[in-house]
N, C-alpha and C positions, 0 to 999 in steps of 0.2 A: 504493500500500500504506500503512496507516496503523499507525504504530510503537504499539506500548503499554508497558507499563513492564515488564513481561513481556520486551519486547524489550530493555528497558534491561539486566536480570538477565542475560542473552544474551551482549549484550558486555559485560559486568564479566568475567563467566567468560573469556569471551577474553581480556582485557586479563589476566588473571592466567596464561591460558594463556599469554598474550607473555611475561608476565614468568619467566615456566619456560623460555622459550629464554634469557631474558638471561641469565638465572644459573646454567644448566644445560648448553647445549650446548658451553662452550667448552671445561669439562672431561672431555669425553669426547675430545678433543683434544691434552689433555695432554701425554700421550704421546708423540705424534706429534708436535707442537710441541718438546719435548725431543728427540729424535732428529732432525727435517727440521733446525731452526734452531739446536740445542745451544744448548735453554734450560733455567738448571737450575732445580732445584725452586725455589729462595728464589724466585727470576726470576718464574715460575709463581706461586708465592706472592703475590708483588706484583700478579700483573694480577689477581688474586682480590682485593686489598684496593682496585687501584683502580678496581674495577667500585661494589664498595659504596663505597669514599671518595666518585665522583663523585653516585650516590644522595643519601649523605649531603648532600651541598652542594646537590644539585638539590632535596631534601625541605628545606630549609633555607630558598631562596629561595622557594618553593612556597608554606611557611606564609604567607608574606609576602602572595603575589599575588594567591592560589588565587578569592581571591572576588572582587577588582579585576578584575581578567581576563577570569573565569570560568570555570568546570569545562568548557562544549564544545571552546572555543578551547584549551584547556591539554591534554585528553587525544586530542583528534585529534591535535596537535603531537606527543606522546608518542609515539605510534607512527608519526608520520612519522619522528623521530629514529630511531625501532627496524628501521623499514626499510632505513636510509640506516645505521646502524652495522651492520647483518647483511652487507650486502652489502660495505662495506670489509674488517670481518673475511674475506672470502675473497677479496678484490683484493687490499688494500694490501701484504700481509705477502711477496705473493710480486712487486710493479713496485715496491717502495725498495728501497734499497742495504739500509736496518737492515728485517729481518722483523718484528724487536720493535718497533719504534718502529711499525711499521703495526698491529701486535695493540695497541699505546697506544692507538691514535688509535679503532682502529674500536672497541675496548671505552669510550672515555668517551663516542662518541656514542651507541652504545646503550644507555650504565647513565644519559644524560641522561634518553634516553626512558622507563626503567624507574624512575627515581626522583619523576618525574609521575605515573605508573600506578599507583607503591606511597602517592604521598600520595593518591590521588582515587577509584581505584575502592573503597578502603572506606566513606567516608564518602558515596560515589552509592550505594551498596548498603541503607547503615543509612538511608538518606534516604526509600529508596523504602515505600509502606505493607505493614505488615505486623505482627504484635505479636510475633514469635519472632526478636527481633533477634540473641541468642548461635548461635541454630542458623542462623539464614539467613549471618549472618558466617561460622561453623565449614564450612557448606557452601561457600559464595563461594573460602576458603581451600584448601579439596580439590583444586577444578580447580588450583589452581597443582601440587600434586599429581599429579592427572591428565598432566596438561601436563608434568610431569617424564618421567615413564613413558613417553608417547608420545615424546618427546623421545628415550628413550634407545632402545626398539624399533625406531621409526623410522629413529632414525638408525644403530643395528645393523644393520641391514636393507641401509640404503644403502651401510655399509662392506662387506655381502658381496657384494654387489650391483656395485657401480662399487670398489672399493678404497679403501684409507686416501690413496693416492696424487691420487684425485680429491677428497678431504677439501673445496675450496677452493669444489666448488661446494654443499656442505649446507648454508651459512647460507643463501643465495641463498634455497634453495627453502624455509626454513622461513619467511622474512621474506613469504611468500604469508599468511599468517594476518594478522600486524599490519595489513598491505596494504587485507586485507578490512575490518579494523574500524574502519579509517580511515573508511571511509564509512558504517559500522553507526552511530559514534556521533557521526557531522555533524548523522543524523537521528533518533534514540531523544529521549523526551521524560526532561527533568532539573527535580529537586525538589529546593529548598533544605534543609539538612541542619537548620540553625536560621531561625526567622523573624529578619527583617532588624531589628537593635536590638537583638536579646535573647541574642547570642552572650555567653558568659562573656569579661569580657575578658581579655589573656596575662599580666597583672599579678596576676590574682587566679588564674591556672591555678599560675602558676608561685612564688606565695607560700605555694602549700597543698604542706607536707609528704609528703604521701599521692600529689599528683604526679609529686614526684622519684622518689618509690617506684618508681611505677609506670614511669614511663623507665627507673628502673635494672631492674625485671623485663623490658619489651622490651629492651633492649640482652643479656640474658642468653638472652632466650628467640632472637633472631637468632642469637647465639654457636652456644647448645646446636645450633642445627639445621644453620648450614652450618657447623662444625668438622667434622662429618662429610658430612655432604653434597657437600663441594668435593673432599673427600680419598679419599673410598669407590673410584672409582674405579681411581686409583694405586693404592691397598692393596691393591682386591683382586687387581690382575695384578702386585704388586712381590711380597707376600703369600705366593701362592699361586703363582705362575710361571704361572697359567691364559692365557689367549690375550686378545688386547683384548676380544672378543666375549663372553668365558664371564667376565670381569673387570667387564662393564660391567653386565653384566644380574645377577649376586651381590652388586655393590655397590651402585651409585646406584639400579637399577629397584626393586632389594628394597625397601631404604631409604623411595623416594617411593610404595611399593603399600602400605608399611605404614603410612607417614604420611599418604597420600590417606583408606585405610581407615578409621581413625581419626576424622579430620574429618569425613567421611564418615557416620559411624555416630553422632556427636553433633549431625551437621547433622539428622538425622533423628531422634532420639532425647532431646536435649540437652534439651528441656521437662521430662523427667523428671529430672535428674540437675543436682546443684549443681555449680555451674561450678568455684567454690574449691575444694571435695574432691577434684573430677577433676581440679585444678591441680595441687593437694598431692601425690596420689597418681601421679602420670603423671609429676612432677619425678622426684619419687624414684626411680620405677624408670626412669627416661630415665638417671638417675648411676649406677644399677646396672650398667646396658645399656654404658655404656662401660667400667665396671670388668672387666663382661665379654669385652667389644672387647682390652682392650690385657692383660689377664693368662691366658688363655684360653692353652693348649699347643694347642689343636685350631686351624690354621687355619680350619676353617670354621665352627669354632665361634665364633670371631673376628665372622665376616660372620655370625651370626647374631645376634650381639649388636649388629653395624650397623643389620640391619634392625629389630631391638626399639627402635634408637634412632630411626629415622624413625619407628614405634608411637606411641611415649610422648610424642616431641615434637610432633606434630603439632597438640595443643590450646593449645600454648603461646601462639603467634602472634594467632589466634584471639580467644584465650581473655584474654590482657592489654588486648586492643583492645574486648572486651565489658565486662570490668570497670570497664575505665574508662570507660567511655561511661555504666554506671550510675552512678559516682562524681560524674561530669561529665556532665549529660548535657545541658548546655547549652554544653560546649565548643566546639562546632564543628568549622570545616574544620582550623582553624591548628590545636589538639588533636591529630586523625589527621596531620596532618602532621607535627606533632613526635616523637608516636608512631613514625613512619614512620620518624623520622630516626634513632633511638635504635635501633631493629629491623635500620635499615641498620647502625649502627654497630658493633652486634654482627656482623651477618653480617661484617666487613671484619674485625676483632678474632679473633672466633674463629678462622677459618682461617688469619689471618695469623699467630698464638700458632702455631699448627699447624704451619707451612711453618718458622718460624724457629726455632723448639725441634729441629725434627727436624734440620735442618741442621747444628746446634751440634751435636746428641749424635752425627751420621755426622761431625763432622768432630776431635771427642774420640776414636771409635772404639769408645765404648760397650760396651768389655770391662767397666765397671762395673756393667751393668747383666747379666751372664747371668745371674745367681742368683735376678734376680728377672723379669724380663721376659723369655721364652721368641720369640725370634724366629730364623727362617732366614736371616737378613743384618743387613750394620749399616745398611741403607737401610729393611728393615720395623721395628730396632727403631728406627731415628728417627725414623719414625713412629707408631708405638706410645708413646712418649715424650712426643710433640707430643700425639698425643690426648689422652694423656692429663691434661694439663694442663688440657683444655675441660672436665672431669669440674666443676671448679668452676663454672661457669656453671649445671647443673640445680640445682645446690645451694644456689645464692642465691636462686633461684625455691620452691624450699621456706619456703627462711627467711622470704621476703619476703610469698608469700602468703599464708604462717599471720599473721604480722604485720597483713593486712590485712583480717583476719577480723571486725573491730568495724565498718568502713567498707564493706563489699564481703560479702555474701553468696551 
């Protein structure tokens, strides 16, 4: 069979689908982790910051390697890591003495493999030919989307199916995907992102003002999207007293069908439409969308403001990665990797703000708070509290994009 770049597009999609089990399937677990092992939230909190921490570090040393190396050897390794930390996650926690110290172990080796996947499948993507590089991006991005969705279907599916009880074998079977594109991408043909000599080099990336910008917009646009993304879950069966089932599919599915959509509809559309307006415009009501979230008397009206937040957010991501590639567009791989890193860095920031706010306010008792935050326990309003603290993140992605309006059209 003869690969073509067709096939390369292929597994990028995948490789972003993998990256929707690393950071998606272990909070539908939550729960059950809380009750099986009596982990509390902060706890939970933490293995959510140190999935993106290790990211962080792995997009860190990436920049460094990525083109020493190479892009084959580095994203086949990625999902061999993603295989090999799926399947601990449903070993380890239950043959050591600490369950938590085995949820440590098999979360840093999958967020290793997910933090190679997040520096390289954008930069294989923009590589490949094609002249609608914001919409093939916006698209590329969806499947992580997609991949969320399936993720929580599926794995609803399987909790009515076999029980929560047999929880230990779902990683198992979703590390079948990574598995596969282990060997999709030994053989897909790869294009260099810049000609060899002509990359910008990190001295003059990181001297331009308008760079820093743009890292501090991904570190914002990670925040905006999992502060709620990590938490939707919880919320919606802490919330609403619903059941794990009717909990997961209100929160995290809504959430990722309306940020998939999104990307979705720009991957296809996006030649017509300025990227920066649809920034501007998508920030703001992404802030709205959580003001909705957390002062809403209607609990479902709550998780309706959830899912307008996966809506609006979803061009964020995307959307900072095209800008700057116009900016820079001789940046290269180390570029998307820094990117990467910054994107991680918000994902760990925002839900960890999230996990540690709520804690403090259930552990004050947050009688201060009825007058203004209408909640059914002091465990919804600390989280409603925590949320809303990530409200600041779409807000500096307003500021920041209009800002960028002389340099970035």
């Amino acid at each position: 069979m003869k690969f073509t770049y067709r096939h390369t597009l292929y597994a990028s999609w995948l490789g972003y689908i993998t990256q929707a089990i690393i950071n998606n399937l272990a909070p539908l677990l939550f729960v059950t982790f809380q009750k099986k092992f009596d982990i509390s939230l902060e706890a939970i909190g933490l293995l959510i910051s140190l999935n993106f921490g290790v990211q962080i570090t792995v997009d860190l040393i990436a920049a460094r390697l990525a083109d020493k190396i190479g892009w084959r050897k580095l994203i086949v390794s990625a999902h061999v890591f993603t295989v090999l930390g799926l399947f601990c996650l449903g070993i380890l926690p239950r043959i050591l003495p600490s369950p938590y110290m085995g949820l440590i172990i098999a979360v840093t080796i999958y967020a290793t493999g997910g933090g190679i996947i997040e520096v390289l499948i954008s930069p294989i993507v923009e590589s490949l030919p094609g002249e609608e590089k914001a919409s093939a991006m916006s698209l590329l991005h969806s499947f992580y989307c997609w991949g969320h969705v399936a993720v929580v279907i599926l794995s609803t599916l399987y909790f009515l199916a076999a029980g929560t009880s047999n929880w230990h074998y779902l990683p198992m079977l979703w590390a079948i995907i990574p598995f596969f594109n282990i060997f999709l991408f030994a053989k897909v043909p790869l294009r260099r992102l810049v000609e060899e000599g002509k990359q910008l080099p990190l001295r003059k990336l990181f001297s331009s003002g308008f760079f820093w910008l743009l890292i501090i917009l991904m570190i914002s646009a990670g925040a905006s999207e999992q502060a709620m993304s990590q938490w939707s879950s919880l919320f919606a069966e802490l919330g609403l007293g619903v059941s794990k089932t009717l909990g997961d599919l209100l929160g995290p599915m809504a959430f990722a069908v309306f940020m998939g959509l999104s990307r979705t509809l720009y991957g296809i559309f996006g030649s017509k439409i300025k990227l920066r307006k649809a920034l501007i415009i998508s920030s703001a009501c992404c802030a709205a969308s959580y003001f909705l979230v957390v002062f809403s008397k209607s609990p479902y009206l709550s998780l309706v403001g959830c899912a307008l937040v996966g809506l609006f957010v979803g061009l964020m991501w995307p959307g900072i990665f095209s800008l700057t590639a116009r900016v820079f567009p001789l940046g290269g791989t180390a570029m998307f990797a820094y990117l990467a890193l910054a994107g991680d860095l918000g994902c760990s920031v925002g839900p960890g703000i999230v996990g540690l706010v709520s804690n403090a306010v259930q552990r004050a008792g947050g009688s201060f708070l009825s007058g203004l935050i209408h909640s059914l326990s002091i465990t919804e309003a600390g989280l409603k509290v925590g949320i809303l603290t990530a409200v600041v993140f779409p807000l500096i992605l307003v500021v920041g994009v209009t800002v960028l309006k002389k340099k970035a059209s």
